[in-house]
SEMARTOR-841944 format. One line per 8 residues: for each residue x, y, z of N, C-alpha, C. Coordinates in pm, whole numbers, plus 50000, padded with zeros to 5 digits. Example, Ala and Ser with C-alpha at 12.3 -4.5 7.8 and 13.67 -1.06 7.14 Angstrom:
residues 2
51319 49431 50780 51230 49550 50780 51320 49670 50780 ~ 51285 49775 50708 51367 49894 50714 51290 50003 50787
//
This chain:
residues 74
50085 49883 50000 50000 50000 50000 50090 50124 50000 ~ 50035 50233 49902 50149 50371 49890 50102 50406 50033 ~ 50153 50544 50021 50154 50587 50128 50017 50707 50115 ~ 49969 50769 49947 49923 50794 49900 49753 50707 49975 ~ 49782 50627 49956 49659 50534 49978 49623 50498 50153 ~ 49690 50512 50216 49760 50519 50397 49653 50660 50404 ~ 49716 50761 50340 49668 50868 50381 49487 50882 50298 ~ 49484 50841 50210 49314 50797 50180 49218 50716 50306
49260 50625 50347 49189 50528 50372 49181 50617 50541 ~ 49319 50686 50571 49272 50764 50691 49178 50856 50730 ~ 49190 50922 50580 49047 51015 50531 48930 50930 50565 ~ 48914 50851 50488 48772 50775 50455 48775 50720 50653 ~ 48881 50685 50768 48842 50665 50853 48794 50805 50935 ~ 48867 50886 50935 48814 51009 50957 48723 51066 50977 ~ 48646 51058 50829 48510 51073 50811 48418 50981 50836 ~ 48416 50860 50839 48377 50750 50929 48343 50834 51085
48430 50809 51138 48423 50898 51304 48372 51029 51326 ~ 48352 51122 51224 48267 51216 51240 48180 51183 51206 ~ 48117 51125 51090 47972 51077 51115 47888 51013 51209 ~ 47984 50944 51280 47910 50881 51409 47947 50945 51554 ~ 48050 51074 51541 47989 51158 51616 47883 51227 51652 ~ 47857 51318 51474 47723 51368 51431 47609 51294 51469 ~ 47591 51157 51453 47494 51102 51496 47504 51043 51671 ~ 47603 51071 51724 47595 51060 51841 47525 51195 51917
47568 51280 51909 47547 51420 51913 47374 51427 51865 ~ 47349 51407 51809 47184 51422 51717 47116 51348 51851 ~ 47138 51249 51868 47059 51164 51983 47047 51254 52059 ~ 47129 51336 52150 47119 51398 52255 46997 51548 52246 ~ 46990 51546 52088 46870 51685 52073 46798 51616 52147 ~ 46686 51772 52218 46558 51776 52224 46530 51860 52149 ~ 46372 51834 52091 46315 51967 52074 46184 52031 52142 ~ 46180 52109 52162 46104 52210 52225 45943 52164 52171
45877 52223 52250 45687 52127 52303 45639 52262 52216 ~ 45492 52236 52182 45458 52331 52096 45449 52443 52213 ~ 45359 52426 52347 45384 52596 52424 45504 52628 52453 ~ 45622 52570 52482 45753 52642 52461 45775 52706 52339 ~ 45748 52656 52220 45778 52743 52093 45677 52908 52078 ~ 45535 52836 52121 45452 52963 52088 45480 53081 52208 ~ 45547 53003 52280 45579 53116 52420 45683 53216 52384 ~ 45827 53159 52337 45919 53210 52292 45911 53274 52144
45806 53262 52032 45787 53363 51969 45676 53440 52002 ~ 45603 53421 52085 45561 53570 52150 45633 53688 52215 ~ 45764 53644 52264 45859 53657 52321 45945 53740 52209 ~ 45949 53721 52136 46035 53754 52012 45914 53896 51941 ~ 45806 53821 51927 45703 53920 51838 45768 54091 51953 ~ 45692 54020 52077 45666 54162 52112 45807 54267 52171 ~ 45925 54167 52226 46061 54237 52138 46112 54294 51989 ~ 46029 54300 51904 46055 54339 51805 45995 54433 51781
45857 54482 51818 45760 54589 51835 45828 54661 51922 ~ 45874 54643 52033 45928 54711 52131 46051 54843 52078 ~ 46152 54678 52017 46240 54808 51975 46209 54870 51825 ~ 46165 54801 51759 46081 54885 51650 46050 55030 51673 ~ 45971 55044 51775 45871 55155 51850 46003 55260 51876 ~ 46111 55176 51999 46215 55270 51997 46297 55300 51939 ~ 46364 55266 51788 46434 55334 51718 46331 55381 51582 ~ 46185 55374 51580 46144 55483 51537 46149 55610 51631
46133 55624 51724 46123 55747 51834 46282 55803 51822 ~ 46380 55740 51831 46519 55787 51843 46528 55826 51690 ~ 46464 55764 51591 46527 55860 51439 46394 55944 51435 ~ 46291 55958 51479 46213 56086 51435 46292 56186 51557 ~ 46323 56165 51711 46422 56259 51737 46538 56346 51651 ~ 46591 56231 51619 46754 56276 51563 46731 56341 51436 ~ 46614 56314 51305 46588 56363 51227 46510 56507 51229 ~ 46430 56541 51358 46366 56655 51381 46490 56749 51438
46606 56720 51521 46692 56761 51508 46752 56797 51462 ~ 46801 56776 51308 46845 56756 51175 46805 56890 51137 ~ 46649 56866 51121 46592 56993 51055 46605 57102 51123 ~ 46572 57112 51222 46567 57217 51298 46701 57299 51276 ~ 46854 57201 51249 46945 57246 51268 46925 57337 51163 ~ 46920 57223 51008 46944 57301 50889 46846 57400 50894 ~ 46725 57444 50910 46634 57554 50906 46706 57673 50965 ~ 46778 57689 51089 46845 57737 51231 46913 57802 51131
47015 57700 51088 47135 57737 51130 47243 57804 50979 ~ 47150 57876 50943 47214 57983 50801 47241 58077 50862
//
């Protein structure tokens, strides 16, 4: 056997052993119950409204600012 072929077959074991990591690893998922999911994107919805809400308020600030400057400030 080359040495060429040594270093193949180590590959092909290689990848052998990560695949049955991967599938060792997979066993250990859980996944989440449907009220954990609908809980945590409610969770998400109304964090997103939230800051939605506040960086509209911080750019109609900073933009009324804006104007005011350029109107001001000739």
């Amino acid at each position: 056997m080359t040495s060429e072929e040594r270093g193949l077959m180590a590959k092909v074991k290689q990848l052998g052993s990560f695949f049955a990591d991967v599938r060792n690893e997979m066993r250990k998922v859980t996944f989440p119950g449907r009220k954990e999911v609908q809980a945590t994107t409610v969770v998400v919805i109304v964090t997103v409204i939230i800051f939605g809400i506040y960086f509209f308020l911080i750019d109609y600030v900073f933009n009324s600012g804006v104007q005011w400057v350029l109107r001001h400030g000739k």
